[in-house]
N, C-alpha and C positions, 0 to 999 in steps of 0.2 A: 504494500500500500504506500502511495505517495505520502509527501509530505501534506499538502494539498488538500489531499483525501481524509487524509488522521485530520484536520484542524478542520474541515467540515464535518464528521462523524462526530467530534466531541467541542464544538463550540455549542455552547447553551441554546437551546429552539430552534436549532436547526436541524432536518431530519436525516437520518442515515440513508445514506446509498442503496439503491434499489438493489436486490437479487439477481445475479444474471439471468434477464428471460430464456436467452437462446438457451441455456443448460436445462433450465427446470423446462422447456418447449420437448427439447429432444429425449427429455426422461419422460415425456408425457406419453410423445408419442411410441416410444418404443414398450410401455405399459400398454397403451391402448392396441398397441399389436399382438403382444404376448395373448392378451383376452382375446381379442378379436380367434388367434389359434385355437386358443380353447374351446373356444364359443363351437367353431368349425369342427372341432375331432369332434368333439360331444353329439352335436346335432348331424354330424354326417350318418349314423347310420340311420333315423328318420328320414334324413332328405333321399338316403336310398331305397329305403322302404316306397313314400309316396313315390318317385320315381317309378319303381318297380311296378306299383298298382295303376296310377293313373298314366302315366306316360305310353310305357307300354302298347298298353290298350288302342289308344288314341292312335298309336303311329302304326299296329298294325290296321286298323282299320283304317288309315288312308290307305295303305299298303294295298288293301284287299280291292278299297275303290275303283284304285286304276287299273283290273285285271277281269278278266273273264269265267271266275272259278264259279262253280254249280253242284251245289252235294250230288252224288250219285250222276254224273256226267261223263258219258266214252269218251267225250274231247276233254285233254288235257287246257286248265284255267291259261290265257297268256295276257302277256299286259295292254292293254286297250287306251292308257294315255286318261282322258277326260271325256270318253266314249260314254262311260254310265253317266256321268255329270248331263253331259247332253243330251243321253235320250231316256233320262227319267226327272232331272231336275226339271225341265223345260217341257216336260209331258202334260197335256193337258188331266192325267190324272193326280198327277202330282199339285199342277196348280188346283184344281179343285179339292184335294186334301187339305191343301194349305189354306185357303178360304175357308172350309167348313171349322178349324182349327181357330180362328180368328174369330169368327162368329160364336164360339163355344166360350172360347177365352173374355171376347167383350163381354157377353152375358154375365159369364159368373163373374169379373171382378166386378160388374156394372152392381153387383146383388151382394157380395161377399164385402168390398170395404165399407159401404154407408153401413150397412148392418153391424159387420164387426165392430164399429168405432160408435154406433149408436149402444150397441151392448155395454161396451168398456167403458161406457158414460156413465150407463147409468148403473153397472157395479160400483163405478168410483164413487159412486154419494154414499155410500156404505147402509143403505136402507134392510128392514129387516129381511131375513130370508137368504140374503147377497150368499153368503157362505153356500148354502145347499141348489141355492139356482147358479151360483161359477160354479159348480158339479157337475151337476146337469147336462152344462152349455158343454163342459170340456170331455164330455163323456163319445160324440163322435169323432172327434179327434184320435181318442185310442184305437179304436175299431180299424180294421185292416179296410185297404179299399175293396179288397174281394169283398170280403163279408159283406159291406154296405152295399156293394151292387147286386148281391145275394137278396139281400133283403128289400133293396128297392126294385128289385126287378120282379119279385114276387107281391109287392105293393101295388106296381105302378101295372099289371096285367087285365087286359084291357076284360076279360071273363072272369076272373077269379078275384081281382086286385080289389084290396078292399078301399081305395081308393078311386074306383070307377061306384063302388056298392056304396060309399057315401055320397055322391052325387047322386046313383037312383034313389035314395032315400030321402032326399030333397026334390025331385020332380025334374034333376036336368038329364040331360043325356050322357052316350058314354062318352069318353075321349080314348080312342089312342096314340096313347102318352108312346109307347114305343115303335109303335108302327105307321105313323105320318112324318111327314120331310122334319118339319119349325118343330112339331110335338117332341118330336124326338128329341130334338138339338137341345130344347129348352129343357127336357126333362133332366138329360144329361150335364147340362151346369147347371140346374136344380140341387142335383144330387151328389155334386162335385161341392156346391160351396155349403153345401148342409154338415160336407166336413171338415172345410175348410174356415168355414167364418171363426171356428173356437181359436184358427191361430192367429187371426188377425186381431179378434180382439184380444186374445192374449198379451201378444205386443204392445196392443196400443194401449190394454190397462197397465203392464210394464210402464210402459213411458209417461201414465198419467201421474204415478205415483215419484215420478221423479221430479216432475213440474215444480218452480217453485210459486209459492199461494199471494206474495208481493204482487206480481204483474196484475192477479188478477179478482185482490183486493183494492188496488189501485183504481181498476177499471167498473166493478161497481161503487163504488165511494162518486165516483164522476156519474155514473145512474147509467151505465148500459147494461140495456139487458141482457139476459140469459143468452142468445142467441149471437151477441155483438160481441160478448165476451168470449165465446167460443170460435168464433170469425176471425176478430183480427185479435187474437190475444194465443187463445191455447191451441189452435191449428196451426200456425207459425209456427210455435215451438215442437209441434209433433211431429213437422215436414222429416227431419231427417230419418225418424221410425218409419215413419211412412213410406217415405221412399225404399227403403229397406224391405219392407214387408211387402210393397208392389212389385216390386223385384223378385223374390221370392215367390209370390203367387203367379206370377208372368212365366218365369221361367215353369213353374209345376204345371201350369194349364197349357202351356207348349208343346210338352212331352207326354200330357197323359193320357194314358192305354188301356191300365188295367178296367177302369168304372164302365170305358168305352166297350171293353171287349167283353162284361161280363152282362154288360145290361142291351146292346144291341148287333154287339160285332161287325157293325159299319150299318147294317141294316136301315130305315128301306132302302134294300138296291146301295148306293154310297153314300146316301144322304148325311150319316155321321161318320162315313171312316174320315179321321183323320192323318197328318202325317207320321204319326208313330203306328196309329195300327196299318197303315200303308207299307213300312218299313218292315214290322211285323208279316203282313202275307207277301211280301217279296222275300224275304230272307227264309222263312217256317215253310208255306204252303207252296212257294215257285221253287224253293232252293235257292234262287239263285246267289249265292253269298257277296257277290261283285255289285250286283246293282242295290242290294238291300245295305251294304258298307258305305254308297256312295250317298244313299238318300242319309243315311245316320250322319256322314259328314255334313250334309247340308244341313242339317237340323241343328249341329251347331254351330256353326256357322249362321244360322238364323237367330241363337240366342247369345250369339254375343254383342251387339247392341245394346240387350238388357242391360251392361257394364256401364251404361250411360247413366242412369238411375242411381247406381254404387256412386259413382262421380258425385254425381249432384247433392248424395247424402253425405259425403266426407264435405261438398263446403259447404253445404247448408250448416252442420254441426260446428263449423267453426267459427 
């Protein structure tokens, strides 16, 4: 240490020499590497696992897309390029899948969120009952989608259903709920968000319970109603649950098969096949494993958009 140095360190209120940044910089960073290795050996065999599961999968089924394989086929499968992309993505059965798919999907979220976030409302006032009616509500949520298509598809029968037998016992007539074009569709997100509304308002009674009660003591203190308060006060703040859970229900109503397959199996004629059960009798009923790999790549390839939704909830939350 200089002379200099000594008589600024120990002259009375004057402060001492700062610590060399650059040395305590380069012990930082050579800390924050060390961990960083750790971090990597620890978690690599997870990152191999997911790899092994989801990757996989995914790459052989491009693999399969661009080839011409057939279970049980004398011609050896060869690779075709973007041949299945072209004459099934582009198929007019394909685009009428995908329309009747869209139609299915409007409906029920059109029925599943106002409902769901109407429910969540009004368990959050913690009125009496609330305990055994959230039971209730969350009770088709556990049920498999088989089962529930099991049992509405023995409900919803247009001779036996005891859902046509309540109507004749009021003087209307039947419906068939599973054997008309609209009847059908509608039955089907009927019956999709019968299961589905317990997780929407699940979520959104989640998210109610974390609100905090300032904004919207605030807002009736100034005299807005019921209504005003839930408008511009507590939807604001739900946006990014929300978005979340649109996301989630968008992508499910995209892909689903099972309620489809069990309650009309595309029936009447294709009025409800969608593009998953499309996917399903190409690959199962035709064999063909090439054109049924090409439409699964499209399909997501259709649902990655949804990622826009994730976006909007990471800035809305912040």
């Amino acid at each position: 240490m200089t002379a200099a140095v000594a008589d600024r360190a120990t002259t009375p209120g004057t402060a001492a020499a700062p610590p060399n940044r650059s040395t305590l910089s380069a012990s930082a960073r050579r800390t924050v590497r060390r961990r960083r290795r750790r971090v990597a050996l620890l978690t690599a065999p997870s990152w191999l696992m997911l790899a092994a599961v989801f990757a996989t999968p995914i790459v052989v089924g491009v693999y399969l897309s661009t080839r011409s394989d057939k279970i049980g086929g004398f011609v050896p499968g060869r690779g075709v390029g973007l041949d299945n992309f072209r004459r099934d993505v582009l198929d007019r059965s394909f685009l009428v899948a995908l329309t009747t798919t869209l139609i299915i999907t409007a409906i029920g979220l059109a029925i599943q969120l106002p409902v769901g976030i109407g429910l969540a409302l009004l368990l959050h006032r913690n009125l009496r009952g609330t305990r055994l009616f959230r039971t209730v509500l969350l009770l088709p949520m556990l049920l498999t989608p088989v089962a529930v298509g099991l049992m509405w598809r023995f409900m919803l029968d247009t001779d036996l259903g005891v859902i046509n037998w309540m109507l004749d016992s009021v003087g209307l007539s039947r419906i068939g709920w599973l054997g008309e074009k609209w009847a059908a569709r509608i039955s089907i997100a009927l019956v999709d968000s019968w299961q589905s509304i317990p997780f929407v308002m699940l979520m959104t009674l989640a998210a109610l319970s974390t609100l905090p009660e300032g904004p919207h003591e605030a807002a009736r203190v100034d005299g807005a109603t019921t209504w005003r308060v839930f408008r511009f006060v507590t939807l604001p703040m739900l946006r990014p649950v929300l978005y979340v859970t649109l996301m989630i229900r968008l992508v499910d109503s995209l892909k689903i098969f099972d309620i489809i397959f069990i309650l009309t199996r595309g029936a009447p004629g294709r009025a409800t096949q969608t593009i998953g059960l499309l996917t399903y009798d190409t690959g199962f009923n035709f064999l063909e494993t090439g054109r049924a790999a090409a439409l699964g790549v499209a399909i997501a390839v259709l649902t990655l958009p949804v990622y826009v939704l994730w976006m909007r909830a990471q800035r809305a939350s912040r």
